[in-house]
N, C-alpha and C positions, 0 to 999 in steps of 0.2 A: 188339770183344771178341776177345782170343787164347786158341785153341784148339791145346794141344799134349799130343800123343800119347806118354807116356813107358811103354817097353818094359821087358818081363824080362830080367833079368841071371842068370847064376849066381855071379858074383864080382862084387864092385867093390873095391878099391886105390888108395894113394895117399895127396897131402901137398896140404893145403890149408890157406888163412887165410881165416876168411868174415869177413864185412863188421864193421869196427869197431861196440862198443858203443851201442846206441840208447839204451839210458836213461843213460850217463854222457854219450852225447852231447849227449842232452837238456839234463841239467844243467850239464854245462863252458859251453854257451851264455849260459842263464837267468843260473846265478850270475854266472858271466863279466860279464854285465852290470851287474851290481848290484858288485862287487869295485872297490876301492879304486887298484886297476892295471891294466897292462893285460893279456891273457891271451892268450899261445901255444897254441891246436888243434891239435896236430897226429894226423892220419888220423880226424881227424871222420867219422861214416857221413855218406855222401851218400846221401838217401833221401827221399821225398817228405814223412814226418814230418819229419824234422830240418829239410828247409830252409824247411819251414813257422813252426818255431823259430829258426832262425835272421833269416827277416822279421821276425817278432813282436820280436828285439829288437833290430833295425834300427829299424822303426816305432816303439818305444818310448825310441830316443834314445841307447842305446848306437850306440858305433862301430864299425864292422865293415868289417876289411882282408880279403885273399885272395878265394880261394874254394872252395868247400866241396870241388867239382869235382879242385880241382888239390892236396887233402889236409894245408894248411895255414890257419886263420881266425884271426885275431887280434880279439880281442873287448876293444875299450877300455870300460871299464864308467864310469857315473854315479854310483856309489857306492851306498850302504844304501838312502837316499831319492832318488835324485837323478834317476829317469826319468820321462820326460812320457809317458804312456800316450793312441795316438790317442783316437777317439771308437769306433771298432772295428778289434779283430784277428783277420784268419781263421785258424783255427787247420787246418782243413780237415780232418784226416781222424786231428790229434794230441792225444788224451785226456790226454797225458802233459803238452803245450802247453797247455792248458786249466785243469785244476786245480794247476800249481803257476804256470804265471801271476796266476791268479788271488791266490794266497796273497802274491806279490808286489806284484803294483799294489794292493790296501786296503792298504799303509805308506809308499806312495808320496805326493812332497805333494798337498796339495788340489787336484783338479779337479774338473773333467766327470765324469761316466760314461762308463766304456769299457764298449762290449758284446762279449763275446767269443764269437766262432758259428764254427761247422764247417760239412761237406758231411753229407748228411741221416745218414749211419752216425752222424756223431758228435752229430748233433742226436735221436739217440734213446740215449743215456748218461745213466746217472745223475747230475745236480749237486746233488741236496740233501745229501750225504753230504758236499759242502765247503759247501755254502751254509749251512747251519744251522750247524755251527760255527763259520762265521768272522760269522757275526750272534751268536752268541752270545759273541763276542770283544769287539763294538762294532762290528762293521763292516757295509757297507750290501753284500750282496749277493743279486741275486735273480732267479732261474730260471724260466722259460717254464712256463705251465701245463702242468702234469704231473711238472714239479722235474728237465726239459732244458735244452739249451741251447736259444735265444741265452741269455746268463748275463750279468747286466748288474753292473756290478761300480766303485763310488766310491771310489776313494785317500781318505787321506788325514782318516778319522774317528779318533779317539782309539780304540786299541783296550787290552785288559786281557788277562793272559793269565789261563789258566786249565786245568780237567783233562780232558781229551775222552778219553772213552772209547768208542771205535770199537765197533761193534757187529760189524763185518764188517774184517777185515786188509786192509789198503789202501796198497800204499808210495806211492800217490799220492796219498793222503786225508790222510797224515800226513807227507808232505813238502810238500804245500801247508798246514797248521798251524803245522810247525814255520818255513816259511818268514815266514809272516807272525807267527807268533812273536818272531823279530829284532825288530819295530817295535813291538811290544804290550809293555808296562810290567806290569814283572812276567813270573812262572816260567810257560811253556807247557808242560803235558806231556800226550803221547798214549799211551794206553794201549790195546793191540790185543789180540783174544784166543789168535792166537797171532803170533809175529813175523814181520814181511813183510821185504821186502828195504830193504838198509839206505844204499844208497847214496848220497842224499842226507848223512844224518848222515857217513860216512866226506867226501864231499867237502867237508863247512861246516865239520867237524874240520881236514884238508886248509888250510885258507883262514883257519884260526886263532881258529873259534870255538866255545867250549867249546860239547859237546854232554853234556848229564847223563844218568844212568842211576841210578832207585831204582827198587827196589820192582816191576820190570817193566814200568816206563815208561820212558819216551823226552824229555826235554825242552833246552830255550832258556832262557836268561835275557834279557830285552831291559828297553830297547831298547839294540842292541849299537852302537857306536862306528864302526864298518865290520867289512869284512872283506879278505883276498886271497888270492884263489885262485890256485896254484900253477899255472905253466907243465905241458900234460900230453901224452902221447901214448896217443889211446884205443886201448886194446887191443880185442880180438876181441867179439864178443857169443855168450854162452851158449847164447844163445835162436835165435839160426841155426846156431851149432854144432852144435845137438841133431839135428838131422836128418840133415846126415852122420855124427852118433854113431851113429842108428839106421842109418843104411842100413849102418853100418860091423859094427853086431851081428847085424842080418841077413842080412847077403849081404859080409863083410869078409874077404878073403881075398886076400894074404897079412893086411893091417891096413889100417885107416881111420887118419892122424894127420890133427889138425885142432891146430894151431898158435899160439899167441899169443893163448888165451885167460882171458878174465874168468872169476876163478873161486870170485867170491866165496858163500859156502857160504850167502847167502838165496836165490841163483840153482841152484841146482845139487842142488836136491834128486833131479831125473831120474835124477844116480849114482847116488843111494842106490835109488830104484826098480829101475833096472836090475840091480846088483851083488846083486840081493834077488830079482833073476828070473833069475837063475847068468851074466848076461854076463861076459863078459871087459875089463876096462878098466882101463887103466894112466892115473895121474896124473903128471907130472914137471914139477914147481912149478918158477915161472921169479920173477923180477923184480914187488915190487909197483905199482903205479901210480895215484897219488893211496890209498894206501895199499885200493888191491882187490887182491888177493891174481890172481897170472893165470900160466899156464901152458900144456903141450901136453896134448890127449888122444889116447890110443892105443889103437883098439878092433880085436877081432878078433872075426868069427862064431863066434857060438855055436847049436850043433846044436840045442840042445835048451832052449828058455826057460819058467820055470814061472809061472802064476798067480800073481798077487800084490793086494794090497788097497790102494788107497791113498786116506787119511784126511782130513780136516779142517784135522789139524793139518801134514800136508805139502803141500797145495794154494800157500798163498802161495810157498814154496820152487823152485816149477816150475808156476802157473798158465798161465805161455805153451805149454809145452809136454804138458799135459794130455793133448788130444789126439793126441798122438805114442805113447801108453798104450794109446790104444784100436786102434791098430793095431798095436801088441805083444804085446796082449791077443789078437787075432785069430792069431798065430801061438805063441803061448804053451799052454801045457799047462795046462785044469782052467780056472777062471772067473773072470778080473781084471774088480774091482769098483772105481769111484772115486765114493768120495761127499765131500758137503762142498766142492762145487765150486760151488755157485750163481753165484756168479761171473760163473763163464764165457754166462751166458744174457747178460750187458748188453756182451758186448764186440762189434768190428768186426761178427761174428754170432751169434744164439744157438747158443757150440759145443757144446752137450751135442745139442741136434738137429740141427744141420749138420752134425756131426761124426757121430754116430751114422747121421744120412739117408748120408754116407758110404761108411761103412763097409758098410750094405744094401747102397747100390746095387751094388759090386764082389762082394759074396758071404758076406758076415763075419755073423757073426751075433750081434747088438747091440741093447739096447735102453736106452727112456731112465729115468733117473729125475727126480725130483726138482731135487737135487741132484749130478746125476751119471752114470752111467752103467753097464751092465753086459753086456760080451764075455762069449761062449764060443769055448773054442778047444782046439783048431788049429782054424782053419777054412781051409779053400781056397778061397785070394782068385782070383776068376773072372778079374777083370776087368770092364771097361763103360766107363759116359761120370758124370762127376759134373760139382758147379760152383761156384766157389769161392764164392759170393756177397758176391763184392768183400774174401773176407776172405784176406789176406795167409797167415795160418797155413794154412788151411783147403785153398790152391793148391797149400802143398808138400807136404802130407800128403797130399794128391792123387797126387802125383810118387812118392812113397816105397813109396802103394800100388800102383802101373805095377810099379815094380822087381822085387814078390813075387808078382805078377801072374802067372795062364797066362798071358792074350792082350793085357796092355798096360791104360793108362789114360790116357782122354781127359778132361784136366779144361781145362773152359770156363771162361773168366774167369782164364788165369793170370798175367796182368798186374798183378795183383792182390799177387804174390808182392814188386814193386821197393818195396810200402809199408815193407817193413823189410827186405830183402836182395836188392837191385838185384843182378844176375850167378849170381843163383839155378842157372840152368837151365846155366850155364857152369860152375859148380865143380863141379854136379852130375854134370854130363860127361865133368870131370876128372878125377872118380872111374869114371867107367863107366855114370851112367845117360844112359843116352840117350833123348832125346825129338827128334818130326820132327811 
């Protein structure tokens, strides 16, 4: 386990690019495989999810040039049906790998069963929330007593589309639908109670297959003919930008830029949170890619940040960076409240109480709800020792509170941070936080 010690600042500055997009990366893979051609990566995240995605469709019979390493992949696909799925794929620690594989291999032809299993984080996730739908398509998929993984998962049954209507917003609930949608005869639509991110649909649009919209759904017409997915270069990820946004509002002086980001507005609801808590932050829209809209941000400290509430219907918009809330909440004026987040109890950790045990332990004062959570503030972050509990968000949030820290923060387990932004502790340095 690595234990590092990150220090108070009174300024941090500077110009940064953080690590390419993980959920486009995810899907340039996937679909990649399944596409009708062959498909150009370039600047894929290299990260322990991704290249776990990236086996998975190795294993399943796509072709796969470069390496991930050297920021080019060439992903020669099998077409709509055209991949042999082992008898098992480790997805290891990628939720993301998981359920939209899943939604892939039931249109795949007839085989075996593949089981698809993680490392225990991921073997305690919810899978009835794809498993009952896609049984309720025709297809044979079925989940570990309790409705985890291992997820044992048949190609290749007739499937039908139909209307799923999600009870909880999920862009990975309903891009593993819409995915096996492609193979189901007949209209699939999902319908969410409010809109989660969309990038899925922009890439299978992308790749030239109509994606429909009524009424507040979402759907496919299949079974589709193929697809091809566009040669791409992934842009920035949002969701590791955010933490140099913060440290750029907390402690930015002259300015935080963070560069060459995805900015598509199902990700990026944290702006609106922020600019709603008096930050300062400038957008300068760049170049689309695979039609996500992506650009630079430019954030400058602000003195004085006020309370804010954040809802139900903003949670899908910014679920990854949730937690980033409740330690601006901690430095924020008057009482930031997040409800409507249940969510966040099944991911890598439950963050309403990892994240809240947090924030105690440096000095904040927080408690949990429900569905959520509730800061008072300003509070005066002490500092101490916290621990990421193997969860990626949890490590940098760690980091971010060291920075507004009197006496520093020691967060154990921060190795934890390369799950989705290998060079963490390096760009944060770039800027000025420093850890030893």
């Amino acid at each position: 386990m690595t234990s590092l010690t990150f220090r108070p600042a009174a300024a941090v500055a500077g110009t940064i690019a953080v690590p390419p997009d993980k959920s486009l990366t995810h899907r340039a893979f996937l679909l990649g495989a399944i596409s009708d051609r062959p498909v150009v990566v370039d600047d894929p995240l290299d990260s322990e999810d991704t290249r776990a995605t990236l086996d998975a469709v190795r294993s399943m019979g796509a072709g796969v040039e470069g390496d991930i390493a050297s920021g080019r992949v060439v992903i020669a696909g099998r077409g709509v049906r055209g991949l042999t799925p082992p008898p098992v794929i480790d997805c290891r620690n990628a939720g993301t790998l998981m359920r939209l594989a899943a939604g892939i291999i039931v249109g795949q032809a007839p085989a075996e069963v593949t089981v698809l299993d993680g490392d225990q984080s991921l073997r305690r996730r919810p899978m009835r929330r794809i498993a009952d739908p896609l049984v309720a398509m025709g297809a044979a998929v079925i989940p570990a007593e309790g409705g985890t993984p291992p997820l044992a998962v048949r190609p290749g049954l007739p499937m039908h589309g139909t209307v799923h209507d999600l009870p909880i917003a999920s862009a990975q609930v309903k891009s593993c639908l819409l995915l096996a949608g492609l193979n189901a005869a007949g209209d699939t639509w999902v319908r969410e109670p409010v809109p989660s991110r969309d990038h899925t649909e922009r890439m299978l649009r992308a790749a030239g297959v109509e994606v429909m919209e009524r009424d507040g759904m979402v759907g496919v017409a299949g079974p589709i003919a193929g697809l091809a997915l566009p040669d791409m270069r992934v842009p920035g990820d949002f969701s590791s930008a955010a933490f140099a946004i913060v440290a750029g509002v907390l402690r930015g002086d002259p300015a935080v830029r963070v560069v060459g980001v995805n900015l598509n507005p199902g990700r990026t609801g944290l702006l609106d949170v922020l600019r709603r808590m008096g930050a300062d932050i400038t957008v300068e829209m760049g170049e689309d890619v695979a039609g996500e809209p992506c650009g630079d941000v430019v954030v400058r400290r602000t003195e004085t940040l006020v309370a804010t509430e954040v809802t139900a219907a903003e949670v899908p918009s910014m679920v990854d960076e949730v937690p980033l809330v409740g330690l601006l909440g901690a430095r924020a004026d008057g009482t930031t409240v997040v409800s409507g987040a249940g969510e966040l109890r099944v991911k890598e950790s439950d963050r309403i109480a990892t994240v809240v045990g947090l924030l105690r332990a440096v000095g904040a004062e927080a408690e949990e709800r429900e569905d959520g959570f509730v800061v008072h503030g300003p509070s005066a972050i002490r500092g101490g020792e916290v621990h990421s509990h193997g969860d990626h968000r949890l490590a940098m949030l760690g980091a971010l509170a060291g920075l507004v820290s009197d006496d520093g923060v020691t967060v154990h387990g921060m190795e934890a941070a390369a799950v989705s932004y290998p060079g963490f502790t390096e760009d944060m340095a770039a800027l000025g936080v420093v850890a030893a």
